[in-house]
C-alpha positions in Angstrom: 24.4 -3.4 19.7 22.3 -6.9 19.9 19.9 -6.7 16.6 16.1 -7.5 18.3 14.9 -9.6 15.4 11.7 -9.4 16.1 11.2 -6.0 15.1 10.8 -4.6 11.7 14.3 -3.6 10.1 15.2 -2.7 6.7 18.7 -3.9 6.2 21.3 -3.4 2.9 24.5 -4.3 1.7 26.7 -2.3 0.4 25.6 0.2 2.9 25.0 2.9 0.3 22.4 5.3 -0.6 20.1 3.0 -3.5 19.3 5.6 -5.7 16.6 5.3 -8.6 18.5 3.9 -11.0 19.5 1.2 -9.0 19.2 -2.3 -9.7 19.1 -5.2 -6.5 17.6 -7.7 -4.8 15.1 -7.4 -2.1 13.5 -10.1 0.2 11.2 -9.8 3.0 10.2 -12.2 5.7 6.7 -12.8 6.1 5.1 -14.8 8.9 3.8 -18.0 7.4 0.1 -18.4 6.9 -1.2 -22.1 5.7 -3.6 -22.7 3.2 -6.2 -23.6 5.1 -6.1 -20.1 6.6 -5.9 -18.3 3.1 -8.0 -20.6 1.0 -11.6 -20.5 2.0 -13.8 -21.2 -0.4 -17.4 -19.8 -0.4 -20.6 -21.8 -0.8 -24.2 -20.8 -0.8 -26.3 -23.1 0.8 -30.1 -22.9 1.8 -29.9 -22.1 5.7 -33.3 -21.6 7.0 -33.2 -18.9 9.7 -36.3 -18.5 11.4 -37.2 -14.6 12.6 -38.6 -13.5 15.6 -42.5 -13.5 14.2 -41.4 -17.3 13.6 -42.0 -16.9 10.1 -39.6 -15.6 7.4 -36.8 -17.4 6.0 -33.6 -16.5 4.3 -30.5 -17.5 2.4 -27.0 -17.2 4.0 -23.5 -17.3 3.0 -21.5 -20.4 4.1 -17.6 -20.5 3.7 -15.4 -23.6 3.9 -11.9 -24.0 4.6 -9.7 -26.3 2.2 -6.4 -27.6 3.0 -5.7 -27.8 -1.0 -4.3 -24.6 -2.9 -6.8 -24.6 -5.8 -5.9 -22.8 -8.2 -2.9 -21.2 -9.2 -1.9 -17.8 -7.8 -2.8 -18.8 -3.8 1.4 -18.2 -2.8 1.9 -14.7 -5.0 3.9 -12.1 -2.8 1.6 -10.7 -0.8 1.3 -6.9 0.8 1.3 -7.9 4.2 3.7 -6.4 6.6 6.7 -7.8 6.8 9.3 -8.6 9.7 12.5 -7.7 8.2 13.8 -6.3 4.7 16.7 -7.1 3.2 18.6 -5.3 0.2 21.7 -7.0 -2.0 23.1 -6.5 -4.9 22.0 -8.2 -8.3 24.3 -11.6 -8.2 26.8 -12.1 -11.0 24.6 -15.1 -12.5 21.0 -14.8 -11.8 18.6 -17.2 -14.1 15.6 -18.9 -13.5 13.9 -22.2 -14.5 10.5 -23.5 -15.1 10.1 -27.4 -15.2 7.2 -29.7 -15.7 7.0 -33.6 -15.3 6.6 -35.8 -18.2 6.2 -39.6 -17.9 6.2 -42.2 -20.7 3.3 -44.6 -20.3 3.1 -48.0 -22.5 0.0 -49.7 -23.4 -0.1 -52.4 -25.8 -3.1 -52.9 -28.3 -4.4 -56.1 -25.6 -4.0 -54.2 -22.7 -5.8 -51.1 -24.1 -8.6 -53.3 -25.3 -8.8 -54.9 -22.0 -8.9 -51.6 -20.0 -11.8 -50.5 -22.0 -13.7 -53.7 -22.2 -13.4 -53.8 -18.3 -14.6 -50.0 -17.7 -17.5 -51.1 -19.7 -18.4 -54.1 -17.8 -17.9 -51.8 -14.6 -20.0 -48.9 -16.1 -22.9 -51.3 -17.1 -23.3 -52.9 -13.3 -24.6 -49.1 -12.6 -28.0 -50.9 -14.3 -28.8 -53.0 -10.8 -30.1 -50.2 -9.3 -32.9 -49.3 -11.9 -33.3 -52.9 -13.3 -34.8 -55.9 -12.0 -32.0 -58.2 -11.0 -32.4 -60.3 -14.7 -32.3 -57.3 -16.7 -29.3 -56.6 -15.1 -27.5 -59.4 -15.4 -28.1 -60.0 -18.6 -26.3 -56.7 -19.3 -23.5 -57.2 -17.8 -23.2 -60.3 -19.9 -24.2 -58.6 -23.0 -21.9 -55.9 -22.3 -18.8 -58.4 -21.3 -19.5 -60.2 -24.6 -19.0 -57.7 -26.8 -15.9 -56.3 -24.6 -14.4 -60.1 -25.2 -15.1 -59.7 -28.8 -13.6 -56.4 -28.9 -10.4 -57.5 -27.5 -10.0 -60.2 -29.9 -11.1 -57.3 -33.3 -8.2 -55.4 -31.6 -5.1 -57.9 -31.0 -5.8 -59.7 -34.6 -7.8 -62.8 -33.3 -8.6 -64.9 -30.2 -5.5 -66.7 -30.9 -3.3 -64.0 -30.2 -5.5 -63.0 -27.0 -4.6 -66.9 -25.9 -1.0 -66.8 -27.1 -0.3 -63.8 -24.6 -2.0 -65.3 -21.6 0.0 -68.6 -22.3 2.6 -66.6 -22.1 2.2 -64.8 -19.3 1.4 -67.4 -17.2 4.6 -69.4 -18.3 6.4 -66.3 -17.1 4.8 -66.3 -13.7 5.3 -70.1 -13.7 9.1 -70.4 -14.0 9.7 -67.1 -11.5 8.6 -69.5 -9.3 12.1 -70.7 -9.3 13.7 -67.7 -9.7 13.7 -67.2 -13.6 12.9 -64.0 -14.6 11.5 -63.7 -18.3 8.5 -61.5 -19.2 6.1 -62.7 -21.3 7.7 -59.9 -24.5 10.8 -61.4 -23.7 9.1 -64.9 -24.4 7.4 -63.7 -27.7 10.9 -62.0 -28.9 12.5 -65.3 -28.6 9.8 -67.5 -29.6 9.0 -65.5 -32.5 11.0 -63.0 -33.2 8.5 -59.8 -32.2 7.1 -57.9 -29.9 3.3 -55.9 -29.2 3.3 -52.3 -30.0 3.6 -50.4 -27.0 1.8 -47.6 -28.5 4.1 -45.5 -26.1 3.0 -41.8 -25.0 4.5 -38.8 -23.2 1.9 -38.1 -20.5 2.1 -34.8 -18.8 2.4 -36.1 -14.8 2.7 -32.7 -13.0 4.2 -29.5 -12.2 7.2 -29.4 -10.0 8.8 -26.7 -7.8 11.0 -24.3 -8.7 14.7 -23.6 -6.9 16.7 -20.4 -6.6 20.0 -20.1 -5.5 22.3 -16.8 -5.0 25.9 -16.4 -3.9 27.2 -12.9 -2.4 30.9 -12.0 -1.8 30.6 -9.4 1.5 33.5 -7.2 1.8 32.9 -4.8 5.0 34.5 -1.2 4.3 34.1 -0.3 8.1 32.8 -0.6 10.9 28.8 0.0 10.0 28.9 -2.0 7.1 30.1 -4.9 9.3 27.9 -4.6 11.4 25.0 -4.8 9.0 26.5 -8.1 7.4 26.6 -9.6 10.4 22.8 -8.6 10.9 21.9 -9.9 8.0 23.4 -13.3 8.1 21.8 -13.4 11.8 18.6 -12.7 10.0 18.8 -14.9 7.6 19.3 -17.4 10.0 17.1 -16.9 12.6 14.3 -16.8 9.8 15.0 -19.6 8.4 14.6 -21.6 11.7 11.9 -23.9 12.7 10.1 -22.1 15.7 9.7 -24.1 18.9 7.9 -23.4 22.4 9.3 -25.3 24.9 5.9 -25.5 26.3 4.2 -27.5 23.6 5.3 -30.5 21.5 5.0 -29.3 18.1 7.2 -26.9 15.8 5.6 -24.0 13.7 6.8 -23.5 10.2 9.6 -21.2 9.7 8.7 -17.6 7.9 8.8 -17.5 4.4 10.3 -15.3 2.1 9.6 -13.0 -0.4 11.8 -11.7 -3.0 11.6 -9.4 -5.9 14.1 -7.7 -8.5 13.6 -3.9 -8.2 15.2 -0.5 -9.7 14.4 2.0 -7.3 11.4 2.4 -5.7 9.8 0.5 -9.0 9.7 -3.8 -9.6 12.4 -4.4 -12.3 10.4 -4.0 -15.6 12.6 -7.4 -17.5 13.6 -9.6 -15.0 11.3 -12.9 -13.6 9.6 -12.6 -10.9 9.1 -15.3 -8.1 6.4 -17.2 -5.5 6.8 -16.7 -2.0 9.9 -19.0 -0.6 11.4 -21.1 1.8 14.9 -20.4 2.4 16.0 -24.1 2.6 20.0 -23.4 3.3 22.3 -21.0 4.2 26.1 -21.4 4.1 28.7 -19.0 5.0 32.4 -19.0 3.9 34.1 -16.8 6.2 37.1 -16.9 4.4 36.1 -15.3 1.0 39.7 -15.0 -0.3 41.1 -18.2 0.8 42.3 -17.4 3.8 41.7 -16.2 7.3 42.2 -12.7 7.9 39.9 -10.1 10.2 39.7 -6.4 10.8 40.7 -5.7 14.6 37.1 -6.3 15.9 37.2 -9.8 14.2 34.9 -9.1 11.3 36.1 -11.0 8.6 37.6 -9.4 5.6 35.9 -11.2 2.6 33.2 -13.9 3.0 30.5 -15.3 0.6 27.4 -16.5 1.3 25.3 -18.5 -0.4 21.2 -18.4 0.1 18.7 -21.8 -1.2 15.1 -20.2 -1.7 12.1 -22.9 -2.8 9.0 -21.6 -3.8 6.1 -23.0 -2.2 3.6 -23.8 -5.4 4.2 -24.4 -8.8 3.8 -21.5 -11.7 0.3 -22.3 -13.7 -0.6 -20.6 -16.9 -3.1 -18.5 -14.7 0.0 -16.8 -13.4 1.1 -15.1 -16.7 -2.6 -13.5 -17.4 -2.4 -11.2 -14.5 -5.3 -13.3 -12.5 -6.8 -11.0 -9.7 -6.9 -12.4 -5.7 -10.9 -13.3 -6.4 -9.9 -15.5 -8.9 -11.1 -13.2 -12.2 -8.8 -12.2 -15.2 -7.2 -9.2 -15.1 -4.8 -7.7 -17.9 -2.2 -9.6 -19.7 0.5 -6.9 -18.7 -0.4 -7.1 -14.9 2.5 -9.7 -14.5 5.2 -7.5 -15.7 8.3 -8.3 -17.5 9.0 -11.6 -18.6 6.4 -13.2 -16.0 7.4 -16.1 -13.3 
């Protein structure tokens, strides 16, 4: 029988009875809703709404909608209905892996002094528009002065100020001809040392996280083959960009939620995860090396392999149990080890 996939179906491998105590795997596709459409974030403004004696006026409620996720917590699995349920078994090597982005940054004891003495000459032209022109400009001057004698303080003297613009310009100079030096590469060789870099570790941003599962499906007969096959088809079919032949755009594939379980319950250890993408899907249909098939052509043994990406990154928000309205909730409300 053709599987109609887009009608709800709660599908399993090994097709068995999941008791209480057992522990798998299950996903569900949900139809993908953008931010925009879930992230709409209130204002009250003063809208003046004149009754019908023409008199009174009153405050009303005024909601926007952003096209940035805010905070944290926007892509948590959600209770909306889903299309199609899927149950596996617990993979042989499950794990998960949280990763933020570091970047080093240099800035050497002239540069710093310049980047401050410059912000300060910047911050000080705000005084044109409540001085008279004069007043003004002699702030700026003031203020550039002292930024100029700052500098020098800093880098041990005017000289050394000099020294590195000689030397940078000499290094722009000869890459005119296609000599490549940089101005600490001058100073090394000329003198035998080099600025402080005064290097930092700089926190640059949070980064996605990746899940990926493999699944050895042996069919035992004819029912359980024919619920492998429905699953890969769903899998598949899900994972697809949607097109109308009518219009010139594709929709956004569904997304996918997954979530360890025992039972009826959410698995009280194991991580938990954001809602997904399912990014790949690959299908050995020779598990065992080699091609062999049960009469109806089911293969024997096959392995498939599943990519999920989560859509937004895990903030510390997510591990104090933060309710949908944005308010703290209790620390336990995560569960388990968290995201």
């Amino acid at each position: 029988m053709q599987l109609n996939l887009n009608k709800k179906h709660i599908l399993r491998y090994p097709y068995t009875a999941f008791t209480e105590k057992t522990d798998y795997l299950q996903i569900d596709v949900i139809e993908y809703t953008a931010i925009k459409a879930t992230n709409r974030t209130k204002i009250i403004e003063d809208v003046e709404v004149t009754s019908d004696d023409g008199n009174s006026t009153k405050k009303e409620d005024v909601s926007t909608a952003s096209l940035s996720a805010g905070a944290g917590g926007i892509r948590q699995n959600s209770n909306k209905t889903s299309k199609a349920t899927i149950l596996l078994p617990i993979p042989s090597s499950i794990s998960d892996s949280n990763l933020v982005s570091y970047q080093s940054s240099d800035l050497n004891s002239i540069a710093g002094a310049a980047v401050g003495g410059v912000m300060d000459v910047m911050k000080s032209g705000g005084n044109f528009g409540s001085k008279t022109l004069p007043e003004a400009a002699k702030r700026v001057w003031e203020t550039t002065d002292t930024a100029v004698t700052a500098i020098g303080k800093a880098t041990g003297g005017m000289g050394e100020v000099v020294g590195y613009i000689t030397r940078f310009l000499a290094s722009k100079a000869v890459g005119l001809a296609n000599i490549n030096i940089t101005p600490a590469q001058i100073l090394a060789r000329s003198e035998g040392k080099i600025l402080n870099p005064n290097m930092e570790l700089l926190f640059n941003g949070p980064r996605l996280r990746t899940f990926r599962f493999q699944f050895k499906l042996t069919p035992r007969g004819p029912k359980e083959a024919d619920e492998v096959k429905d699953i890969i088809r769903t899998f598949k079919y899900h994972m697809a960009p949607k097109v109308d032949i009518s219009k010139p755009f594709l929709k956004t594939p569904d997304i996918f939620e997954l979530r360890y379980r025992k039972g009826g319950k959410p698995h009280s250890f194991l991580h938990k995860f954001k809602q997904c993408f399912l990014s790949s899907v690959n299908v050995n249909y020779t598990g065992e090396g080699n091609y062999t098939t049960y009469e109806d052509g089911t293969p024997v043994s096959m392995i498939m392999d599943l990519t999920f990406e989560e859509l937004e990154p895990i903030y510390n928000t997510d591990y104090k149990g933060y309710t949908g309205d944005g308010t703290p909730g209790p620390d336990s409300a995560v569960g388990g080890v968290g995201y």
